[in-house]
VOGU-3710 file (C-alpha; in Angstrom, 3 decimals, decimal comma):
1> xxxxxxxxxx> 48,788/22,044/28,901  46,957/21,120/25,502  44,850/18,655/27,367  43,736/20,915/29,530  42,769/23,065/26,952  40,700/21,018/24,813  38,936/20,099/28,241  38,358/23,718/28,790  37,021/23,814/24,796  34,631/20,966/25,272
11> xxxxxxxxxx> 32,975/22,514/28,075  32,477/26,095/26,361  31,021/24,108/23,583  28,867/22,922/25,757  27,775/26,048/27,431  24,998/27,046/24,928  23,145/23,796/25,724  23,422/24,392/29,380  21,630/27,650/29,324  19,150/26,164/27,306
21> xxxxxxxxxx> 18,057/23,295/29,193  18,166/24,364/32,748  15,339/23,953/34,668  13,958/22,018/31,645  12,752/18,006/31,573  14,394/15,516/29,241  12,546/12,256/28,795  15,061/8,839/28,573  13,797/6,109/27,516  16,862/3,405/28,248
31> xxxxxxxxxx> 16,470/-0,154/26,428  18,577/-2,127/23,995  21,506/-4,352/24,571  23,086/-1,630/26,614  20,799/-3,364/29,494  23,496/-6,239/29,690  26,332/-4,594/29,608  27,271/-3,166/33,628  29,821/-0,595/32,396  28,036/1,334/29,737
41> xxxxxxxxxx> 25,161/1,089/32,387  27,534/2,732/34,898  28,258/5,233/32,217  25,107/5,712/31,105  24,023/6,395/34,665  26,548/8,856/35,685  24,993/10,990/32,466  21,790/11,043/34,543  23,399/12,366/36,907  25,383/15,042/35,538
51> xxxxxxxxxx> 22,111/16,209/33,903  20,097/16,742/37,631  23,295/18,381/38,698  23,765/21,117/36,026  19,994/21,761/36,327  18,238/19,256/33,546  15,335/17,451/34,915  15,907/13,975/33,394  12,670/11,515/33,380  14,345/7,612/32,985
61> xxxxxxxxxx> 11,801/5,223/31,373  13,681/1,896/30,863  12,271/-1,340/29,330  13,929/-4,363/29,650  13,367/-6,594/26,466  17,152/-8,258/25,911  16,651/-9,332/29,236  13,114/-10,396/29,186  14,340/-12,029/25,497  17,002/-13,747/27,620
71> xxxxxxxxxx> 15,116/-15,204/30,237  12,187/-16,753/27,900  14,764/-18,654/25,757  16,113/-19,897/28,913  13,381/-21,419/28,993  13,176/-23,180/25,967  10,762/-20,709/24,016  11,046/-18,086/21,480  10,524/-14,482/22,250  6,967/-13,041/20,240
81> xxxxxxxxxx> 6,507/-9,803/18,521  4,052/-8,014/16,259  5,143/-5,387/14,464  7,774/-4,731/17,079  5,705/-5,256/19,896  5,981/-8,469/22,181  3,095/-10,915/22,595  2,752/-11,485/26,465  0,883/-14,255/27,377  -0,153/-15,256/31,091
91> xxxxxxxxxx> 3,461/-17,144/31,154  5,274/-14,202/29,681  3,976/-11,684/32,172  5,219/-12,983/34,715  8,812/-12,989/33,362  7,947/-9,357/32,399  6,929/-8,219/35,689  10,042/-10,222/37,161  12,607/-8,401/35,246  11,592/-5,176/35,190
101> xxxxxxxxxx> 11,118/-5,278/39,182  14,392/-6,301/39,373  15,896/-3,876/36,804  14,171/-0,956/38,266  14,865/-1,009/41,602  18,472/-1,854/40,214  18,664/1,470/38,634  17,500/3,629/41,406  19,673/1,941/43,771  22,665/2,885/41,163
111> xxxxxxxxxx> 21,430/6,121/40,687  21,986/6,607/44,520  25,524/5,170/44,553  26,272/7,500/42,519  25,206/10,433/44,272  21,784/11,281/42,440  18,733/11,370/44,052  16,107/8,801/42,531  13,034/7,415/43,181  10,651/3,772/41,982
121> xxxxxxxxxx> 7,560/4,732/40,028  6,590/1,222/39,595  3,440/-0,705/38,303  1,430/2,367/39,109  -1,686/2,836/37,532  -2,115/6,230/38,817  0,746/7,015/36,352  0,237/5,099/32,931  -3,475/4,296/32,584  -4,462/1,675/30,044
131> xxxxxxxxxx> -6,806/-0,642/28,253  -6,225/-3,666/26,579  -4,580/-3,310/23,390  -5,222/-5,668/20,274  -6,271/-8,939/20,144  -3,503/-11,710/20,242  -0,731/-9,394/22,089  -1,927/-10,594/25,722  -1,082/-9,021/28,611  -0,207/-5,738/26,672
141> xxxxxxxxxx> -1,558/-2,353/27,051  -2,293/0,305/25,416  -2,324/3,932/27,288  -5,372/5,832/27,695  -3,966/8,592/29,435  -1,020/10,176/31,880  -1,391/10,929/35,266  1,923/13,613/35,805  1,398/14,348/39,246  3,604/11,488/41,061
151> xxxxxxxxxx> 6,495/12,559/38,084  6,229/16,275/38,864  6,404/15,749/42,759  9,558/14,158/41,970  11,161/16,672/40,126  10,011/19,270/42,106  12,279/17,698/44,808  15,350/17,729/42,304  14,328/13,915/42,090  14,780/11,373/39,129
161> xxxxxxxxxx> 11,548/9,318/38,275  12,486/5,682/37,540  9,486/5,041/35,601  8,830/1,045/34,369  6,318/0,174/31,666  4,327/-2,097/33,578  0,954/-1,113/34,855  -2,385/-2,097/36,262  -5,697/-1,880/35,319  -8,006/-0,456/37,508
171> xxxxxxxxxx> -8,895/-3,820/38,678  -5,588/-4,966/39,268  -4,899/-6,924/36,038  -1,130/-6,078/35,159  -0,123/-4,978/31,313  2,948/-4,326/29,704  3,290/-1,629/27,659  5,786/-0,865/25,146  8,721/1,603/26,511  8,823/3,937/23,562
181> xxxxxxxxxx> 5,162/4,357/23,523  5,353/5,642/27,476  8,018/7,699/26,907  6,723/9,520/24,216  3,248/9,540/26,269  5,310/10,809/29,171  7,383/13,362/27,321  4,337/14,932/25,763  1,784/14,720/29,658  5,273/17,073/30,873
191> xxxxxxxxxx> 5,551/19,135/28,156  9,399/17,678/27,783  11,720/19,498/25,640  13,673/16,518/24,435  12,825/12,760/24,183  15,766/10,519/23,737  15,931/7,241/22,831  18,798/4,914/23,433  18,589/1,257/21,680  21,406/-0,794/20,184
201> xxxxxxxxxx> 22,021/1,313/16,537  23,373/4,235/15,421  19,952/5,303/15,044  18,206/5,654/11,821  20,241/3,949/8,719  19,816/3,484/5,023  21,136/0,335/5,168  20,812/-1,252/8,943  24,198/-2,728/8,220  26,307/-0,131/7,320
211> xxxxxxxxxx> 26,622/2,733/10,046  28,084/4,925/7,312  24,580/5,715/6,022  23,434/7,354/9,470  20,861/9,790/9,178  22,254/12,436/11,392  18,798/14,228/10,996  14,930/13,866/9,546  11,859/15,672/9,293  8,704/13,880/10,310
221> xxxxxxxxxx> 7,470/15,017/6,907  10,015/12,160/5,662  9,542/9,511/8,168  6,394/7,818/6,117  8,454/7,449/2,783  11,171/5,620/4,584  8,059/3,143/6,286  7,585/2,572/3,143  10,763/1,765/1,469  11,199/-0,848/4,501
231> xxxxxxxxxx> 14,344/1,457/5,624  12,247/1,767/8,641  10,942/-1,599/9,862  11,015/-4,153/12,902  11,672/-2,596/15,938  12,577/0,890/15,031  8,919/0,901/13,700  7,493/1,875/17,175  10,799/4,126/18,154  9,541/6,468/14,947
241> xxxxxxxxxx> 6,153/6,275/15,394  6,810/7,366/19,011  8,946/9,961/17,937  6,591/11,083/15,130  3,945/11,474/17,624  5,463/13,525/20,644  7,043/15,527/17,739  3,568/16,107/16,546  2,267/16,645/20,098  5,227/19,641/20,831
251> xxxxxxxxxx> 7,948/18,327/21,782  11,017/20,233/20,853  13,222/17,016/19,300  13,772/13,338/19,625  17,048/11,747/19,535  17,345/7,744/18,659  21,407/6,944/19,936  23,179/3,691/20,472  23,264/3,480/23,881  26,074/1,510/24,396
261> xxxxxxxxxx> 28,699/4,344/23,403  30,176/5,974/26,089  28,419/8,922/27,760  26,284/8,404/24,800  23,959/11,067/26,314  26,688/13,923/26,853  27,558/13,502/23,467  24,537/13,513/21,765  22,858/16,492/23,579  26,062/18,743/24,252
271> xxxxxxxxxx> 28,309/18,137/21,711  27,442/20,353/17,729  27,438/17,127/15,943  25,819/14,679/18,003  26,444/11,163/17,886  22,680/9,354/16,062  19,510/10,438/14,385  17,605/13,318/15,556  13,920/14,037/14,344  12,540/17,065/14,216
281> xxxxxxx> 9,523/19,213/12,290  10,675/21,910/9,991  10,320/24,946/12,592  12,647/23,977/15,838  15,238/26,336/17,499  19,215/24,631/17,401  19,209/22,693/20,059
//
């Protein structure tokens, strides 16, 4: 009977957060070495779909970099970054536009399996528009604007966007954009309450190799001393600076979570302690 119980208790402490958020849209942006691994995938899945079910309106962006990473060494080359953002050259971009084809129209046929509803938005420009973004980073884009209409027909329909960050130009040249950045562009075009971020960390640490120093939460007023101190660096960089800026655009919270812990969503978003960082300006309600 105590089993039972403590069931029953986990689900009234979950309550609160399920009044909250229904009817409201969570952005996901799915990426890490949580991409390899089919189980926590599964798992990681089935969240997705508890969330449309109780009434959440999740938005999946994935990327697909430990697979992209994978496939270029097979290759005999080394992987390129800049300040946490990979150099795609004409060679590159077509591994890029390889894996995440494959990955995304993986994930929607999942989603399906598993009784959700989900839908391919897919190197469309009419959804992530973009120019070319710095010298020397090659096929990579930066986004101009949102286009939220395709998304919002989706969820209108009680359907899951499966959103890739690949794009074209307007004259058919295809970019790659970096996976935080569109999430946090998408979370802020649908005025999002929550933008979560799962990678292959805790989420933010003092020292990156001792999970004991977790920040369980941070202000954005703290984020630039950390930058500073090099506690923040690589490729959390452009996780923060994404989160800084849909904080700073209105959305509610963003959560940075290891996504290969089980139903690492569930316990992040209805559980009182929550499982990685969470950033947030000074004036926020409790969830």
């Amino acid at each position: 009977m105590k089993k039972y119980i403590k069931k029953a208790d986990v689900l009234i402490e979950a309550l609160p957060y399920l009044q909250s958020f229904k009817n409201k849209i969570f952005v996901i942006k799915y990426g890490g070495t949580a991409l390899l691994n089919e189980e926590i995938r599964t798992l990681l899945l089935q969240d997705i779909v508890f969330l449309n079910t109780v009434g959440i309106k999740p938005v999946l962006v994935h990327g697909g970099s430990p697979l992209i990473n994978r496939t270029i060494r097979g290759l005999g080359r080394q992987p390129s970054f800049i300040n946490g953002v990979r150099v795609t050259d004409n060679e590159d971009i077509e591994i890029v536009v390889k894996v995440l084809e494959d990955l995304n129209k993986s994930i929607v046929s999942q989603l399906r399996e598993l009784g959700g509803a989900a839908e391919s938005l897919l190197s469309n420009h009419k959804v992530i528009k973009v120019k070319p973004a710095e010298k020397g980073l090659g096929h990579v884009g930066e986004i101009v604007n949102i286009q939220t209409f395709y998304i919002n027909d989706l969820l209108q329909r009680n359907v899951i966007p499966i959103i890739s960050p690949l794009t074209k130009s307007e004259n058919d040249v295809l970019y790659n954009v970096n996976a935080d950045s569109a999430a946090s562009r998408i979370a802020v075009a649908l005025k999002a309450v929550k933008l979560v971020l799962l990678t292959h960390v805790k989420g933010i640490m003092r020292d990156e190799n001792n999970e004991e120093t977790l920040i369980p939460s941070l202000y954005i007023s703290e984020i630039e001393k950390l930058i500073k101190s090099k506690i923040i660096h690589g490729g959390m960089l452009p996780k923060v600076e994404a989160g800084c800026f849909t904080i700073k655009k209105g959305v509610n919270k963003v959560h940075i979570i290891d996504g290969n812990i089980s139903h690492a969503l569930l316990l992040e978003i209805f559980t009182n302690e929550g499982i990685g960082t969470q950033i947030l300006r000074k004036s926020t309600n409790s969830y």
